[in-house]
NUMARMAR-991696 format. One record per residue (C-alpha): residue number from 1; x, y, z; residue in one letter. Coordinates in nm, 2 decimals. Each point is the difference from the previous one (the first is absolute). Layout:
N
   k      u      v      w r
 NUM      X      Y      Z A
...
This chain:
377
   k      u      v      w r
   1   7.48   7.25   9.90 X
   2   0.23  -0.23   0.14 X
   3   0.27   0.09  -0.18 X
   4   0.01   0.39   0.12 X
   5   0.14   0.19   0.26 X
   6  -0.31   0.09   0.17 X
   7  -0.22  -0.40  -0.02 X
   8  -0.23   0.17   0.24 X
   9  -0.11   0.31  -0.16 X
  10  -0.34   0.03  -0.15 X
  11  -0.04   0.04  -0.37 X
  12  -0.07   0.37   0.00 X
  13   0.34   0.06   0.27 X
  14   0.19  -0.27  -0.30 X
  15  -0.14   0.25  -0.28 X
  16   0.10   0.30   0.23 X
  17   0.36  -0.11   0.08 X
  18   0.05  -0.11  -0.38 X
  19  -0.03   0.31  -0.14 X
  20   0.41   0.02   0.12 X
  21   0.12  -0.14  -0.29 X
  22   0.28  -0.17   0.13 X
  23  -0.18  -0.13   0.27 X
  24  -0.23  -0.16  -0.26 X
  25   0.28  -0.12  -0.17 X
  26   0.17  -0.16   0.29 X
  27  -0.42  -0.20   0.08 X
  28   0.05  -0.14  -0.39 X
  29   0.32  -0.08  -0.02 X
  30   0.12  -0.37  -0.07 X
  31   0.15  -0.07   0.34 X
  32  -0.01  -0.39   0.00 X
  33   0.31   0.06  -0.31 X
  34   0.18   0.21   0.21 X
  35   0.25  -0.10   0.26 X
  36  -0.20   0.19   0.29 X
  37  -0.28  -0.21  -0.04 X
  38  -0.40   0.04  -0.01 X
  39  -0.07   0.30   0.24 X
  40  -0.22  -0.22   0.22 X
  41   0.37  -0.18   0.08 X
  42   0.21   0.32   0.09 X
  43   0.07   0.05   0.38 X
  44  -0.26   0.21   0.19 X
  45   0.26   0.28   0.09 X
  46   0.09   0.04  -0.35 X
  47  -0.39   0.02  -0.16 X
  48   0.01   0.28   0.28 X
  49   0.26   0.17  -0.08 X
  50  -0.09   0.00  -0.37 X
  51  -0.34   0.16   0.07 X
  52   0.18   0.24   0.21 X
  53   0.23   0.11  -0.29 X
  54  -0.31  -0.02  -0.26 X
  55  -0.18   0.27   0.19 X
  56   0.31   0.20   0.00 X
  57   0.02   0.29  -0.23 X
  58   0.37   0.06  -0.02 X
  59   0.20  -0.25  -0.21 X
  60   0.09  -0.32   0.18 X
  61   0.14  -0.37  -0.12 X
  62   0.03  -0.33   0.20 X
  63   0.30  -0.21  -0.12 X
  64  -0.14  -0.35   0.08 X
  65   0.16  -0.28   0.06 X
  66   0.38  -0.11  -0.07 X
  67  -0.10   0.10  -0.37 X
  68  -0.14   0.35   0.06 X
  69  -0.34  -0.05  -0.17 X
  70  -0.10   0.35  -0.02 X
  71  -0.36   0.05   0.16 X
  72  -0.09   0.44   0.00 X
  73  -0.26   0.24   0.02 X
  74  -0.13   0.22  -0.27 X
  75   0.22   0.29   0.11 X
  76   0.32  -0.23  -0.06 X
  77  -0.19  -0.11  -0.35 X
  78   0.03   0.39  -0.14 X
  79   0.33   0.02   0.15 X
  80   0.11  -0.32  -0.22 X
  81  -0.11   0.19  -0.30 X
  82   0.01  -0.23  -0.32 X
  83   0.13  -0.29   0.18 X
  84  -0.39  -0.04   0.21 X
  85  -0.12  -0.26  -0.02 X
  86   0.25  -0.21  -0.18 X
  87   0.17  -0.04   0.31 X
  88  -0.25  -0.04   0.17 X
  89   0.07  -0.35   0.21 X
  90   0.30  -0.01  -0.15 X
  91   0.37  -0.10   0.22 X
  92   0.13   0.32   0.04 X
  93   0.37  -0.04  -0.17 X
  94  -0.22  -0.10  -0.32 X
  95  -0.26   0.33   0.06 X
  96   0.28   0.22   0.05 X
  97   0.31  -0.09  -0.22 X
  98   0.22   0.29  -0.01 X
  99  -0.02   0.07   0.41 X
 100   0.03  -0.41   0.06 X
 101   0.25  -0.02   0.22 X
 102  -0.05   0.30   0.15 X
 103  -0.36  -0.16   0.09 X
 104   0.15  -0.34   0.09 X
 105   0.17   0.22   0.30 X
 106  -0.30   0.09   0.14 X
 107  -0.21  -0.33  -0.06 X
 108   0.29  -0.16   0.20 X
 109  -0.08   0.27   0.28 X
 110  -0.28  -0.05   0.04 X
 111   0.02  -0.40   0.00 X
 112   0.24   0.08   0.30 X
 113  -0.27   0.25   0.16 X
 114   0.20   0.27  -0.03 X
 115  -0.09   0.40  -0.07 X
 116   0.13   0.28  -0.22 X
 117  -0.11   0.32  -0.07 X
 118   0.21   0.16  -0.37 X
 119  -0.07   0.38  -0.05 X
 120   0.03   0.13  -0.34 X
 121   0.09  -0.29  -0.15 X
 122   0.07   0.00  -0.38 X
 123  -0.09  -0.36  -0.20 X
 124   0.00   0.01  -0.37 X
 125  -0.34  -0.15  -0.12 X
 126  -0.18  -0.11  -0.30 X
 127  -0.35   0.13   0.05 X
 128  -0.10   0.18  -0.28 X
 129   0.20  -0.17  -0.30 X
 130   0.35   0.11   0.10 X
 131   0.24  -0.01   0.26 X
 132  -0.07   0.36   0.21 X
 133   0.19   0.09   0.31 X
 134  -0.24   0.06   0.30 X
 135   0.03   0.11   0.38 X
 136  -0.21  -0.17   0.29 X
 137   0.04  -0.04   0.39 X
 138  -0.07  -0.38   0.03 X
 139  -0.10  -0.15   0.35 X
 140   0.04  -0.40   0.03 X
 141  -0.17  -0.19   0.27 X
 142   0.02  -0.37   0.04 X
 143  -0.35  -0.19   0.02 X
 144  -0.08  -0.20   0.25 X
 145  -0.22  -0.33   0.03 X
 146  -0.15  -0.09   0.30 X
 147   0.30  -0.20   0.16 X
 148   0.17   0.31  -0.03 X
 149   0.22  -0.08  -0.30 X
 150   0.08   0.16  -0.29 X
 151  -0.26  -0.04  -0.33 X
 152   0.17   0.27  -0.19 X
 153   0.03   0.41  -0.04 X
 154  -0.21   0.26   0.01 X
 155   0.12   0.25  -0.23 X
 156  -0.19   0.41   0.04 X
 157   0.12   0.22  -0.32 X
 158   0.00   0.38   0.02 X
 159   0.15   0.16  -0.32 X
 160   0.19   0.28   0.02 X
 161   0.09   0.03  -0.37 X
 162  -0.15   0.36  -0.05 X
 163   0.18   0.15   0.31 X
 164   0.33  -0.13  -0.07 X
 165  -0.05   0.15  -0.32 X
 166  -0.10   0.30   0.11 X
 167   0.28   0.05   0.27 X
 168   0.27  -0.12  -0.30 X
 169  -0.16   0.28  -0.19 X
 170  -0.01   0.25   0.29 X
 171   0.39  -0.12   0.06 X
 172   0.08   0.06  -0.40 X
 173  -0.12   0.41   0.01 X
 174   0.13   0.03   0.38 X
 175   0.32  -0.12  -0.18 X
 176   0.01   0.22  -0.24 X
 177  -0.13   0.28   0.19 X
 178   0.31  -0.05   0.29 X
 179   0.23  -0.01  -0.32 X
 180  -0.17   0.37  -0.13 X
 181   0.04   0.12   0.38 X
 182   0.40  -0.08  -0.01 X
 183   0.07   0.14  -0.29 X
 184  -0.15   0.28   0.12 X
 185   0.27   0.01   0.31 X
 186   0.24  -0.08  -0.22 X
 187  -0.04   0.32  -0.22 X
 188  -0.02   0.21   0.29 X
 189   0.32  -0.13   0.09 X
 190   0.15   0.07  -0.32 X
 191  -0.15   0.34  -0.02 X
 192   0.17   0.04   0.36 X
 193   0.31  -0.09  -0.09 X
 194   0.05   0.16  -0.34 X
 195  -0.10   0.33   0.17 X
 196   0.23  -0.04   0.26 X
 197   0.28  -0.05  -0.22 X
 198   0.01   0.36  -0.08 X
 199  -0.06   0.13   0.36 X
 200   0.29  -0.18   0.21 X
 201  -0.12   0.22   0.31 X
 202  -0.36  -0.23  -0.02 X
 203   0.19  -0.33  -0.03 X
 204  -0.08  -0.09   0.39 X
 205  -0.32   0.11  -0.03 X
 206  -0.06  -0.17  -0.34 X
 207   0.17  -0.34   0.14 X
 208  -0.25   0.02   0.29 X
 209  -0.33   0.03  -0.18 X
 210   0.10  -0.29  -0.22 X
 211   0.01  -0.21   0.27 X
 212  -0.32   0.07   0.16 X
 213  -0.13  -0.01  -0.37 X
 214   0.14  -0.35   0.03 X
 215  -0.09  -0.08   0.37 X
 216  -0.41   0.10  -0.20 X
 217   0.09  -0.23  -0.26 X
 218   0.08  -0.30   0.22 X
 219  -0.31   0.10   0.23 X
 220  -0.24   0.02  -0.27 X
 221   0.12  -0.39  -0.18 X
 222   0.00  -0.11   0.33 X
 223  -0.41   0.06   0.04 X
 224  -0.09  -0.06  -0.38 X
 225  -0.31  -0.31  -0.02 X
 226   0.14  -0.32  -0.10 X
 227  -0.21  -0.27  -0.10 X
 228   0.06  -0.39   0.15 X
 229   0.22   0.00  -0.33 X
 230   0.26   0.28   0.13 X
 231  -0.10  -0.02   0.35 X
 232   0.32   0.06   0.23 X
 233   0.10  -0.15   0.28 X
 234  -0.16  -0.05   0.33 X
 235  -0.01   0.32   0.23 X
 236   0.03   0.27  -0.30 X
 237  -0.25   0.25   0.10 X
 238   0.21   0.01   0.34 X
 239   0.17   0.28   0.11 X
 240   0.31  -0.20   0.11 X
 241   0.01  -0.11  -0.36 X
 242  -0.03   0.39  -0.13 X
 243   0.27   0.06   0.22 X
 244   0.23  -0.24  -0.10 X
 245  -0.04   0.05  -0.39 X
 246   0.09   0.35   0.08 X
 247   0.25  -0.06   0.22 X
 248   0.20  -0.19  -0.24 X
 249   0.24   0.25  -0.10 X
 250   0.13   0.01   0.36 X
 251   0.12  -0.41   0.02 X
 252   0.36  -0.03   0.04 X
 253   0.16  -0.36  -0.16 X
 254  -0.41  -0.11  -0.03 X
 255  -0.02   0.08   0.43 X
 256  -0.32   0.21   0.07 X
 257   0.11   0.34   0.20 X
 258  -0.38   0.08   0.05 X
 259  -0.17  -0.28   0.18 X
 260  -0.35  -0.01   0.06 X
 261  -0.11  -0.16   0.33 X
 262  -0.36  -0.07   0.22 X
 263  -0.37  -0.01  -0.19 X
 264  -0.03   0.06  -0.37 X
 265  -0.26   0.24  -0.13 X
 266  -0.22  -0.03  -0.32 X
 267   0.02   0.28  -0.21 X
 268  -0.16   0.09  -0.35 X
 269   0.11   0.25  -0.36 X
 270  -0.16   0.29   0.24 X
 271   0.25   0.01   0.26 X
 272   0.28  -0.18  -0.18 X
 273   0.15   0.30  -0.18 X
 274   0.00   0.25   0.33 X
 275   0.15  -0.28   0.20 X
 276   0.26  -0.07  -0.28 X
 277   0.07   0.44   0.03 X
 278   0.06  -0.05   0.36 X
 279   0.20  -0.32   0.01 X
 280   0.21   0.16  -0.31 X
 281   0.06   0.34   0.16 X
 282   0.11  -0.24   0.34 X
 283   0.22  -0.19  -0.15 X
 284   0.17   0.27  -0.22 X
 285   0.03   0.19   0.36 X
 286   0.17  -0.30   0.17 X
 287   0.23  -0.09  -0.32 X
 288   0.14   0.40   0.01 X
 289   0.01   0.06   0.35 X
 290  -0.14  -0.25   0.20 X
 291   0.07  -0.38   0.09 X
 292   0.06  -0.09  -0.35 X
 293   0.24   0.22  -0.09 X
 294   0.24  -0.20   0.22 X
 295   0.11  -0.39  -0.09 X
 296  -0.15  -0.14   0.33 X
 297  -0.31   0.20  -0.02 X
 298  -0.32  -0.11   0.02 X
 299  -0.38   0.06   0.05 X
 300  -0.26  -0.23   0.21 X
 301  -0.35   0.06  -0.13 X
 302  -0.30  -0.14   0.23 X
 303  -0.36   0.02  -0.04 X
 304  -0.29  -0.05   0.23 X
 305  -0.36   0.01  -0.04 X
 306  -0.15   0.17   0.30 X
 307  -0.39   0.00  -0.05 X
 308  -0.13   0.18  -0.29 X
 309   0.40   0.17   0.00 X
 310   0.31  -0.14  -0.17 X
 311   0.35   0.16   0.12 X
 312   0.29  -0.05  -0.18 X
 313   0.39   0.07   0.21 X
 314   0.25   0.11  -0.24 X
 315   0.34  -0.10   0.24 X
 316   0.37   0.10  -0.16 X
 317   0.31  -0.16   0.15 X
 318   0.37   0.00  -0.07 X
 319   0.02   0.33  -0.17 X
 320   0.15   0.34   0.12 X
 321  -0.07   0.16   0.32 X
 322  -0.28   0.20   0.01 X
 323   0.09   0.28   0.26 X
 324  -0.36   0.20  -0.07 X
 325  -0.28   0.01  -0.13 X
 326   0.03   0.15  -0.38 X
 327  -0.15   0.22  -0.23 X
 328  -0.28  -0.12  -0.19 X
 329  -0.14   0.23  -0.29 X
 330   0.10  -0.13  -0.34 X
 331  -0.25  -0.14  -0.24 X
 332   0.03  -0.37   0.10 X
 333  -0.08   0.09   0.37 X
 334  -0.30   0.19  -0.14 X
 335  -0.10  -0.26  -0.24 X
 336   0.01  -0.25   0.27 X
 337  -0.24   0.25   0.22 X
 338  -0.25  -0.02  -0.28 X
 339   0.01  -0.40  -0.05 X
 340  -0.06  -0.05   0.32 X
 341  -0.18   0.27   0.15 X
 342  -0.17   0.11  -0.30 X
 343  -0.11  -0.35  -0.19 X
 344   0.02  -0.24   0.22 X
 345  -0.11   0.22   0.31 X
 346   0.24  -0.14   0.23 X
 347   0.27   0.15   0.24 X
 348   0.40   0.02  -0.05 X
 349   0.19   0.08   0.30 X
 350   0.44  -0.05  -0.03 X
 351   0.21  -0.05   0.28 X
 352   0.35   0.09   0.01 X
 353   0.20  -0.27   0.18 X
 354   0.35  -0.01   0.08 X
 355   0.01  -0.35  -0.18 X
 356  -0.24   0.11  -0.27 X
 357  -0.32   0.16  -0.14 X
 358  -0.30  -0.19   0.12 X
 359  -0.30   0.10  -0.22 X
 360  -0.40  -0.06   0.16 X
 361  -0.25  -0.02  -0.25 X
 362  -0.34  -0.05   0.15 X
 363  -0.29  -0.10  -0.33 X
 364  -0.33  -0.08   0.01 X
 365  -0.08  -0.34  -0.08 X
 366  -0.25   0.11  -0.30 X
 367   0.27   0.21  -0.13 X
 368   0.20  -0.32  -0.11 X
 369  -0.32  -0.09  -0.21 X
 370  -0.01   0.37  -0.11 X
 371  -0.17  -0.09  -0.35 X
 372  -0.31  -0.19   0.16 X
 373   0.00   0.28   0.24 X
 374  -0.04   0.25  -0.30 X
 375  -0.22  -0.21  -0.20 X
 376  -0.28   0.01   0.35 X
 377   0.01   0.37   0.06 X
């Protein structure tokens, strides 16, 4: 009895906490040949924190000691697969070979009472008779004796194996799905053009629906799920980021001539594509008549979230005068009527400044999230 964890518990608790086979194995194991020492030895905070992590039922490790003599729970013994219990007691570079160094790091880390907290990280591990890659977040806390210094690290595994590989799957038919979906703009292009070629009266026409076939195109890879593989950048489901993918066309020697300004909004595939019809329609407007059809023009684009509204200012500058207010019922204006009034259930109000259009668009916040909305109802 006075080699186990628990010296004070009664024969029927001892039978009772032994039926954890781990723990049973850490109450017979030959301590006095190991460089921690006969349990009765170890420091009081550390036989407590052991316990603690014992009764745990989610993988955890202790790193002891400036060798790492690996001390773990039954959860951390499936976990270790073939290698349990082997390495059981064992200095943790020896345990652990092919991640040695990469375990050596966070020994150290913990000898220094420092934290770390890894998410998704991928180690390549023998566990059952080969090398397999595998995905865990890993969460390293220094131990602690009771002079407050540093006895080793705590390690708590959660593998994420199965959902990494089932986003990387996900990714691989989203992948291949986005690639269908572009061909499928690409042959309406074609078919668009090759018509045209024989009707020269339809060649405006024909050049315009291309490019809002496009402006769906760039909408609709913009939303597409990406896995943490193929995840983009920061700030991708963004409106400001819609915007400027679509706005590209419009630089001038790499100088933006749409600039977003004021709060961001978050936006989803729902209301990507009639966002990307307005903003198209917009800046096709501005480009032939408007403040970009002139070198010094330019357009100042500011959002605010006002409550449970988000209103977007569409401002042109440095274009021609505008001496009225014009005409508006060709497709686009129509088509812009329906994205906004129609799916997105906002307002569109234009302005006719002597300096430039100015174009109010007043959304419902929900609208931006337009598929979750859907999805609800």
């Amino acid at each position: 009895m006075p080699k186990s964890l628990f010296p004070a518990a009664t024969p029927e608790t001892r039978q009772r906490l032994e039926q954890d086979d781990t723990l049973k194995l850490i109450n017979d194991f030959d301590w006095a040949g190991n460089p921690l020492g006969p349990i009765p030895a170890w420091p009081e905070s550390l036989k407590g924190a052991v316990r603690l992590m014992m009764a745990a039922s989610i993988p955890m490790v202790m790193l002891i000691g400036p060798e790492g003599i690996l001390v773990y729970n039954n959860a951390y013994a499936a976990f270790a697969g073939n290698r349990h219990p082997d390495i059981f007691g064992m200095p943790v570079r020896a345990a652990w070979p092919e991640i040695a160094d990469f375990n050596s790091h966070k020994l150290d880390l913990g000898l220094r009472g420092e934290s770390l907290i890894l998410h998704d990280q991928e180690l390549v591990l023998n566990r059952h008779g080969r090398l397999e890659s595998g995905w865990m977040n890993l969460h390293y806390s220094p131990v602690l004796d009771e002079a407050g210094q540093p006895l080793g690290t705590l390690c708590t595994v959660h593998e994420t194996t199965e959902r990494v590989a089932l986003a990387e799957e996900r990714e691989l038919v989203s992948q291949e799905l986005s690639h269908r979906i572009k061909n499928i703009f690409a042959v309406l292009t074609g078919i668009i053009s090759l018509s045209a070629r024989s009707r020269p009266e339809v060649k405006t026409f024909a050049d315009e629906l291309r490019r809002r076939i496009y402006a769906l195109g760039e909408a609709h890879d913009f939303v597409r799920p990406h896995s943490h593989v193929s995840h983009p950048p920061d700030n991708q489901g963004s409106l400001q980021s819609l915007i400027d993918r679509l706005m590209q066309p419009y630089c001038v020697d790499g100088q933006a001539r749409i600039v977003f300004h004021g709060e961001d909004g978050a936006i989803d595939d729902g209301a990507a594509t009639p966002l990307a019809l307005l903003f198209h329609e917009l800046g096709t407007n501005a480009a032939k008549y408007g403040a970009l059809s002139a070198a010094g023009g330019r357009v100042d684009l500011t959002g605010r979230a006002e409550g449970q509204r988000y209103h977007l200012t569409w401002k042109e500058t440095g274009g021609p005068v505008i001496a009225g207010d014009a005409e508006l019922s060709g497709f686009g204006s129509r088509l812009i009527a329906l994205s906004i009034e129609g799916q997105l259930r906002g307002k569109l109000r234009r302005v006719w400044e002597p300096d430039g259009l100015r174009v109010e668009i007043d959304l419902p916040v929900d609208a931006l999230r337009r598929s979750a909305r859907l999805q609800q109802s």
